[in-house]
KOLMI-683667 format. One record per residue: x, y, z of N, C-alpha, C, O in turn. Coordinates in steps of 0.001 Angstrom, whole numbers, padded with zeros to 6 digits, always signed. Atoms other than C-alpha are relative to their C-alpha. Layout:
BEGIN
XYZXYZXYZXYZ;...
END
This chain:
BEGIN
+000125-001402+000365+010960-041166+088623+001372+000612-000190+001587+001481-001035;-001055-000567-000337+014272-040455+089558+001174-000600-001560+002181-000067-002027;-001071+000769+000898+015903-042892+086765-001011+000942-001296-000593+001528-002294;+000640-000677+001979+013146-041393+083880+000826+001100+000220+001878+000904-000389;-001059-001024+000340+015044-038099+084405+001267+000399-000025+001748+001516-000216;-001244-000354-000021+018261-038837+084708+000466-001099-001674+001624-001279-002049;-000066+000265+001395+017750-040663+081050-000317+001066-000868+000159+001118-002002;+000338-000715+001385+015995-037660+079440+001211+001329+000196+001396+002160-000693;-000633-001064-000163+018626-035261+081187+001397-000698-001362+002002-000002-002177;-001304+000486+000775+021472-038139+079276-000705+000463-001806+000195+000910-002517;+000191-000034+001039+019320-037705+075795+000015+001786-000155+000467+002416-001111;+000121-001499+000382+018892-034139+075886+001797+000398-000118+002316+001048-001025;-001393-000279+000272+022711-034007+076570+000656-000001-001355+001282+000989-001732;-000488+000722+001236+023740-035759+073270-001096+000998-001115-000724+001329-002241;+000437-000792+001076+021182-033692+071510+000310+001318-000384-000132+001912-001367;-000438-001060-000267+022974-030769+072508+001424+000126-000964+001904+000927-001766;-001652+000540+000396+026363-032358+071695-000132-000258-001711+000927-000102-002320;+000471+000063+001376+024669-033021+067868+000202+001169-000618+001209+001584-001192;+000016-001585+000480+023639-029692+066966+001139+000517-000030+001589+000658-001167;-001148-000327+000286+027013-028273+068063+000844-000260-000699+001755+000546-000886;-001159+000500+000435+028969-030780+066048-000983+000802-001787-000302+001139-002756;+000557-000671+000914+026412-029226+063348+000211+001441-000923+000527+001785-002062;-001168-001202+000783+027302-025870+063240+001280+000144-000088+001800+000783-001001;-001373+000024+001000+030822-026512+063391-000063-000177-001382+000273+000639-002239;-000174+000851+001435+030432-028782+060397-000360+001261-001040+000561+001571-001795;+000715-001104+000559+028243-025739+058694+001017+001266-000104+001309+002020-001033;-000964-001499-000112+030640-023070+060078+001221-000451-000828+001658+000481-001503;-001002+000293+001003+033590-025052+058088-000336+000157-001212+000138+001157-001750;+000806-000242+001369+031762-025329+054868-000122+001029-000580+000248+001232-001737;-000047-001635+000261+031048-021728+054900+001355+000528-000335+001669+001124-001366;-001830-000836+000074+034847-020609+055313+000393-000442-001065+000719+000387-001915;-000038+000619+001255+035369-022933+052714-000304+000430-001578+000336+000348-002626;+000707-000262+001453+033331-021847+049979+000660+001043-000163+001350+001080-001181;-000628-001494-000085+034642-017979+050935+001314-000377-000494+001667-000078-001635;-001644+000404+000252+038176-019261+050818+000100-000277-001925+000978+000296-002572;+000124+000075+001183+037181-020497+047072-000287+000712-000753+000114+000679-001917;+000193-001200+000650+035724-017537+046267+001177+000724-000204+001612+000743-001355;-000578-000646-000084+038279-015378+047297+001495-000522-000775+002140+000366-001332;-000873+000640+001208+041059-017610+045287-000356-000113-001167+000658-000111-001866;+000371-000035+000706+039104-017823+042595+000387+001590-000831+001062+001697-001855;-000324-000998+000641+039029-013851+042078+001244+000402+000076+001601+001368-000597;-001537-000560-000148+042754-013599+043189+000361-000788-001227+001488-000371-001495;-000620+000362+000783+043395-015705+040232+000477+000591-001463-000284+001386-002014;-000068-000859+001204+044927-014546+037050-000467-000076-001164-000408-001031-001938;+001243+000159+001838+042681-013640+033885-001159+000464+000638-001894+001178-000044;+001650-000048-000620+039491-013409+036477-000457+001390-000340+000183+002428-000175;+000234-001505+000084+037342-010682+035449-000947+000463+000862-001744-000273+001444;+000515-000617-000971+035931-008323+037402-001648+000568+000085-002010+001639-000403;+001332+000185+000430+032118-008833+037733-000414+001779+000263-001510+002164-000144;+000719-001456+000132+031527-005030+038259+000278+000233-001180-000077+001408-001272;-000451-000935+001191+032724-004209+034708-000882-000892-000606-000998-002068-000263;+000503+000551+001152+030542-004962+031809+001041-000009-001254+001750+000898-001690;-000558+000781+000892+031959-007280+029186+000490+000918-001290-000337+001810-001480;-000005-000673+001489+033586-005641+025435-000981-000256-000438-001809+000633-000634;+000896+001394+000794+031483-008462+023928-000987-000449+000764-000685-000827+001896;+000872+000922-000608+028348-009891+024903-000282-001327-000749-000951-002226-000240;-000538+001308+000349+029155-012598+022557-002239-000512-000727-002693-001649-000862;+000981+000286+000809+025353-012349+020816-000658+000228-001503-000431+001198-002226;+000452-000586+001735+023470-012531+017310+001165-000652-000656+002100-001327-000225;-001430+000144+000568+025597-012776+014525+000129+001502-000772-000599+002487-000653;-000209-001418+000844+027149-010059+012065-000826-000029-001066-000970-000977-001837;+001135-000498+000821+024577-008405+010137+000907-000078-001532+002117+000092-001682;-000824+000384+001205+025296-009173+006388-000414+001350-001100-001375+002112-000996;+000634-001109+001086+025284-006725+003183-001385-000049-000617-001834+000697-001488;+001604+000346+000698+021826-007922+002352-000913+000972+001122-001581+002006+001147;+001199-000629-001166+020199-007449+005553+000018+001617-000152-000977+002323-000315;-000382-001309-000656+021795-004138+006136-000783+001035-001429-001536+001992-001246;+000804-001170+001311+020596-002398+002219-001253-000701+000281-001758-000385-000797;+001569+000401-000113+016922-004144+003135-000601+001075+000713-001781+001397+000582;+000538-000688-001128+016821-001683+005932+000446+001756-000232+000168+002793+000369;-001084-001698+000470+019137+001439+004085-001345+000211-000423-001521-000930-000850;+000688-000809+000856+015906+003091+002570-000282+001330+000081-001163+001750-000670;+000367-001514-000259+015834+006740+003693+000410+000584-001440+001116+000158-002354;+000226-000718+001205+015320+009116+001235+000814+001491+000934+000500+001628+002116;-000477-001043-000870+017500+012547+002475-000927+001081-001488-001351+000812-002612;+001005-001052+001190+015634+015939+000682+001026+000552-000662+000843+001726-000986;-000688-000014+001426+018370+016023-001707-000675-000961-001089-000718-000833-002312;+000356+001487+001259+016969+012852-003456+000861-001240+000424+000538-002414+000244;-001004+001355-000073+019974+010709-002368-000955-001264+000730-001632-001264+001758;+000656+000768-001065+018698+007401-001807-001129-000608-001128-001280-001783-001463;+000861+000584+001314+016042+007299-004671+000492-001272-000692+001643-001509-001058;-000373+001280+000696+015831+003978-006170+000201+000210-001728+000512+001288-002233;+000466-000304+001721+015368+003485-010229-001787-000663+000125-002394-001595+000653;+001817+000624+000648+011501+003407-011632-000371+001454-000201+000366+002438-000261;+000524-001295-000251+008968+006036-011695-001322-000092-000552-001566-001219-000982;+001838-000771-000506+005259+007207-011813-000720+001026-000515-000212+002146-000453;+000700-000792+000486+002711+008890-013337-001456+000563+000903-001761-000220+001802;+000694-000308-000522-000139+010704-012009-001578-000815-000614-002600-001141-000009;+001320+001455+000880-002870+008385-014108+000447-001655+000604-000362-002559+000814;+000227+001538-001145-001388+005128-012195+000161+000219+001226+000110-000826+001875;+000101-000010-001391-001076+006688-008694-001520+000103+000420-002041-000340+001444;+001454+000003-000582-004718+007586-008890-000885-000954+000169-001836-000891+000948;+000680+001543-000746-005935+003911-008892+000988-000693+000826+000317-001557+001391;-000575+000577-001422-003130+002522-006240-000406+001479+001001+000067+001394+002134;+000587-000858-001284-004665+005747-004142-001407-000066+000132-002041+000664+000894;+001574+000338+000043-008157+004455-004806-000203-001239+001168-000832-001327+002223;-000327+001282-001026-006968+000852-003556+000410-000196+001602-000064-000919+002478;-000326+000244-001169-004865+001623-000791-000200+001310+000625+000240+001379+001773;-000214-001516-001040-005120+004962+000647-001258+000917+000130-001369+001921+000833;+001290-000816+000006-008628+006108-000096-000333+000360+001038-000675+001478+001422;+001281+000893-000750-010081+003789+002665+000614+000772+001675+000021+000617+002742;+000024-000648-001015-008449+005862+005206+000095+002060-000114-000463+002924+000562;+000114-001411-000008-007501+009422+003930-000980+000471-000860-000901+001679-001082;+001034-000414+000770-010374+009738+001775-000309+000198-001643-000082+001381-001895;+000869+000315+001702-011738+009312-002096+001126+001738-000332+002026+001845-001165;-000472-001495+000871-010500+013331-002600+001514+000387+000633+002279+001215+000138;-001504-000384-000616-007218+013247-000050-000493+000817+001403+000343+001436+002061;+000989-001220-000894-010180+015234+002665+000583-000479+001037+000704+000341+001947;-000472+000271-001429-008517+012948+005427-001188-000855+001200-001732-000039+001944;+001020+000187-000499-011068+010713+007320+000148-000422+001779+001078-001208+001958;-000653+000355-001650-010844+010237+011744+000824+000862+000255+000860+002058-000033;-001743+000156-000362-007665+010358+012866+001235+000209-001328+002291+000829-001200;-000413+000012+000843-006445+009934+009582+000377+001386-000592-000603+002106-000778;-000058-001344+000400-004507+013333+008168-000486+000077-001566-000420-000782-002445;+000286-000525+001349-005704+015047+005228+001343+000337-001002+002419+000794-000615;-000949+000049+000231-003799+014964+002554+000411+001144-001480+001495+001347-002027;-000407-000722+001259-004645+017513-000532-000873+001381+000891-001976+001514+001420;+000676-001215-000104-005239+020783+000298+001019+001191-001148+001967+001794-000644;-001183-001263+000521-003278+023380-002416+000357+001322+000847-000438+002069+001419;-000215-001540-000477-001530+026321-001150-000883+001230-000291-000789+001572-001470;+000857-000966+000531-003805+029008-001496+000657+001446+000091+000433+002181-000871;-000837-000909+000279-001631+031797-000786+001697+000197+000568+002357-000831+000722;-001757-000101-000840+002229+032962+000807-000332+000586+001221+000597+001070+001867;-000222-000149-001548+001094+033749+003985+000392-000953+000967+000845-000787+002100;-000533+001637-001060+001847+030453+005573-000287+000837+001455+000586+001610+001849;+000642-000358-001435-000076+031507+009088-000157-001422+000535-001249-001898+000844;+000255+000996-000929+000838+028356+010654+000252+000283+001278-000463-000047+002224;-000535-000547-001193+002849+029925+013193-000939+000499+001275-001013+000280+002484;+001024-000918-001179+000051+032343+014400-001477-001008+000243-002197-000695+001190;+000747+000435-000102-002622+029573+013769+000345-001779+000395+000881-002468-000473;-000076+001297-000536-002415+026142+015497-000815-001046-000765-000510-002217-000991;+001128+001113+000362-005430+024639+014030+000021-000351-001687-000617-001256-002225;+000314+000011+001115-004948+025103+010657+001094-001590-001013+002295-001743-000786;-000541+001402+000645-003877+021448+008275+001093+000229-000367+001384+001055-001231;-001761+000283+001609-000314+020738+006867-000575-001360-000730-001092-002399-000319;+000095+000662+001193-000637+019240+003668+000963-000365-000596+001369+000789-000463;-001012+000254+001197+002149+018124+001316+000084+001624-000894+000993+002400-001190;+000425-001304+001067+000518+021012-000817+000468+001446+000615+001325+002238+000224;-000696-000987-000878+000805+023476+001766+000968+000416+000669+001311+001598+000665;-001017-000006-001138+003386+022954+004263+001529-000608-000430+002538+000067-000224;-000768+001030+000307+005733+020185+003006+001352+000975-000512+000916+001802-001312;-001031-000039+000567+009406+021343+002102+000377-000194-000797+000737+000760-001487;-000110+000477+000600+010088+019333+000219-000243-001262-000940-000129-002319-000319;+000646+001165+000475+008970+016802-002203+000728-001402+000376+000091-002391+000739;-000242+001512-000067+011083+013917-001868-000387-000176+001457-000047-001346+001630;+000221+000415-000345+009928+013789+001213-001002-000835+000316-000896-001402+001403;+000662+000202+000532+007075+012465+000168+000015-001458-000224-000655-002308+000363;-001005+002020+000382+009083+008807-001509+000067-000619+001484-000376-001699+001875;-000728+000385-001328+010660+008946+002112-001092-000997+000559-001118-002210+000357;+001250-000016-000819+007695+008483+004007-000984-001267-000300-001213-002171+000503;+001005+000798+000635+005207+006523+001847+000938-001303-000347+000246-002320-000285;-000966+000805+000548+008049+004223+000715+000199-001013+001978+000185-002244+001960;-000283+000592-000667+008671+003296+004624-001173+000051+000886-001016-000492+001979;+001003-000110-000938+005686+003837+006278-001358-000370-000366-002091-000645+000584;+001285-000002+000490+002489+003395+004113+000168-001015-001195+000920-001045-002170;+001605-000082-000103-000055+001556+003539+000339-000179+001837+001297-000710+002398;-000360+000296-001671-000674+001818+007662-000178-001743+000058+000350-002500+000872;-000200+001907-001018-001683-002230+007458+001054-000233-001414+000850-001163-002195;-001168+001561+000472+001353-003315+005442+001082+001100-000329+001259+001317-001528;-000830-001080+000335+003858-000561+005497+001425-000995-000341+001844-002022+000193;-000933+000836+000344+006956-001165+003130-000335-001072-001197+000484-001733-001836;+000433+001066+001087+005028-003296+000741-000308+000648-001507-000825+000138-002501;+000458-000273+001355+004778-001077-001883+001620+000204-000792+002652+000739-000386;-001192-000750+001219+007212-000885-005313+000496+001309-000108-000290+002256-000133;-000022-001262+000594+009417+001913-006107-001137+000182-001203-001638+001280-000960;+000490-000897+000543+007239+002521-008861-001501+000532+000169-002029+001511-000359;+001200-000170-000570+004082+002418-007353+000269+001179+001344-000798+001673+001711;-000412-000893-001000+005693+004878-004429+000361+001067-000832+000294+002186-000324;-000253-001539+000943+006801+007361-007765-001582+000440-000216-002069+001567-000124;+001282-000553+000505+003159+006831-008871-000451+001114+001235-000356+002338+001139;+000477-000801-000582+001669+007915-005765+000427+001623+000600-000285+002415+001218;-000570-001239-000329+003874+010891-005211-000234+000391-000879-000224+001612-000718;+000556-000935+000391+002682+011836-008090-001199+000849+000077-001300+002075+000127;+001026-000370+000181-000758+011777-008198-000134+001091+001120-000850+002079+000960;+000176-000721-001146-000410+013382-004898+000560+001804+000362+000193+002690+001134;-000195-001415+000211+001538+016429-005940-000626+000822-000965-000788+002031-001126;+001505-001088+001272-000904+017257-008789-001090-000149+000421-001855+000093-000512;+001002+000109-000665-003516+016751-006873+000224+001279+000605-000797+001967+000616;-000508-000784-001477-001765+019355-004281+000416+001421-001363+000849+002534-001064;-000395-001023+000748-001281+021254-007999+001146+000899+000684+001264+002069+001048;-001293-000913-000058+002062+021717-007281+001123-000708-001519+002060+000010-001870;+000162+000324+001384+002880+019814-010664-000770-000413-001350-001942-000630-001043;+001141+000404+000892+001130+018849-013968-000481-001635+000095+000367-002510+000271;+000280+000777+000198-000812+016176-014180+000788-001289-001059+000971-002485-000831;-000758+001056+000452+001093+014725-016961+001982-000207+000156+002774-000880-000504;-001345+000414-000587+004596+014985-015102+000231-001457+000215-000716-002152+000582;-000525+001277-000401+006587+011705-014693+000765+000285+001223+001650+001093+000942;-001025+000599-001157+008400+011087-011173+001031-000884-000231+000851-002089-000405;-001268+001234-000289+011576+009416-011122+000890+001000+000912+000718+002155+001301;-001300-000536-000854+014921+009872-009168+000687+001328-000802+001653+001835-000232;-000590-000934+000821+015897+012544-011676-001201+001551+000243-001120+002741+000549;+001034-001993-000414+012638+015082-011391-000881-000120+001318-001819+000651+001519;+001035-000392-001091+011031+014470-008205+001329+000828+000936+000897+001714+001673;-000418-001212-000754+014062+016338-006488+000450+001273-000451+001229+002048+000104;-000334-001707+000831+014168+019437-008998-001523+000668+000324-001786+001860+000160;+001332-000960-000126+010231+019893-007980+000115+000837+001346+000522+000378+002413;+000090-001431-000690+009848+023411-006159-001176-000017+000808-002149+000401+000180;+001166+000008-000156+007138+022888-003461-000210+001475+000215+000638+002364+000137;+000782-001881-000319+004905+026342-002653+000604+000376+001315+000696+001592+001485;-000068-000084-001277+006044+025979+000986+001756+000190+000046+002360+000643+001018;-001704+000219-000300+009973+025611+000385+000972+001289+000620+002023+001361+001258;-001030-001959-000438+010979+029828+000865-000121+000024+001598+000790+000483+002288;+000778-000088-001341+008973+029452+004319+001111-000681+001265+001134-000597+002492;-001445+001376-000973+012249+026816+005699+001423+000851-000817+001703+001339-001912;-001506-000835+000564+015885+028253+005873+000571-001207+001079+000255-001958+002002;-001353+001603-000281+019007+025936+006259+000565+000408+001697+000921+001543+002014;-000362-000015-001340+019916+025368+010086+001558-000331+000042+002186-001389-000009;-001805-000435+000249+023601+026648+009980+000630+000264+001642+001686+000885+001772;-000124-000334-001212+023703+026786+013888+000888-001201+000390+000396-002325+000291;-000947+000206-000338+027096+025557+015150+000269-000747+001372+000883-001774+001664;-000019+000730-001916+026451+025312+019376-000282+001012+000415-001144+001744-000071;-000133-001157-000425+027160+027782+021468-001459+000486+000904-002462-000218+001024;+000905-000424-000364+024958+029858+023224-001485-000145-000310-002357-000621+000417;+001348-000144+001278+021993+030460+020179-000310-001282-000012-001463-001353-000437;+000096+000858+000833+022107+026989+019635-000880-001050+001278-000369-001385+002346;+000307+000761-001132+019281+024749+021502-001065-000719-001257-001812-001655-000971;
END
């Protein structure tokens, strides 16, 4: 009895004597790595992981192609207009095809979908005092080219972007004689769709506001 425990007192000893030589070994290692760290950032060139990089060193440089694929805004001067143009007799079958099937056969607007011909009916423009009442192109709209802008980057909703300048003159036409704010047999191009005068244009004044106080 006396010899079994004075063997498990010798093994327990040595298992004691293990472990310790353990975390030394562990506790060196550690200092170690720190020590590498800390030379590492004392070295010269090292940058300093709190600062974000000039460069993130991704992509490549966008080329003159890509970049005019994506230039298409139209500003309501006109700048920006491509070359082609449009009659109100071929916008009314590409607005049969593509645009009926959501704003409606007459422009009435169907769902969700906005309406899209309503003519000005008079100069009161009571949008202000009335919330509920439609903007139209016909009614409301500023200006015509915005009109190109819009339809040119945004419409048809399933394939926006897919249509031709001249299929984007057509439908701005049909859509402003429709809105009888020009004749039916007007042509659209880059030359007369930004001389047309919509009904709504007196109703908007130029935002000449500087900063300052007034200015929010």
């Amino acid at each position: 009895m006396i010899r079994s425990m004075d063997v498990c007192s010798v093994v327990l000893r040595q298992s004691m004597v293990v472990l310790s030589l353990s975390t030394v070994t562990l506790s060196c290692n550690a200092d170690r790595d720190e020590s590498a760290v800390d030379i590492a950032a004392d070295a010269p060139g090292a940058s300093d992981p709190t600062e974000a990089p000039s460069r993130f060193e991704l992509g490549t440089p966008a080329t003159s192609s890509q970049l005019a694929a994506i230039d298409i805004d139209v500003n309501a001067a006109g700048r920006g207009l491509p070359a082609g143009s449009g009659t109100h007799s071929k916008g009314a079958g590409l607005y049969a095809a593509r645009c009926a099937s959501c704003h409606g056969a007459l422009g009435e607007g169907i769902a969700t979908f906005p309406k899209l011909v309503s003519p000005s009916a008079d100069s009161s423009f009571r949008f202000g005092n009335d919330v509920k009442l439609v903007k139209t192109p016909g009614n409301y709209w500023p200006y015509a080219t915005t009109l190109y802008d819009y339809i040119h980057r945004a419409m048809p909703a399933d394939a926006p972007g897919s249509l031709r300048p001249n299929e984007v003159y057509a439908l701005v036409a049909y859509l402003l004689a429709e809105n009888r704010v020009i004749p039916r047999t007007a042509t659209m191009d880059a030359r007369t769709l930004p001389m047309v005068r919509m009904p709504a244009r007196e109703h908007f004044v130029q935002d000449d506001r500087t900063g300052g106080r007034g200015f929010r």
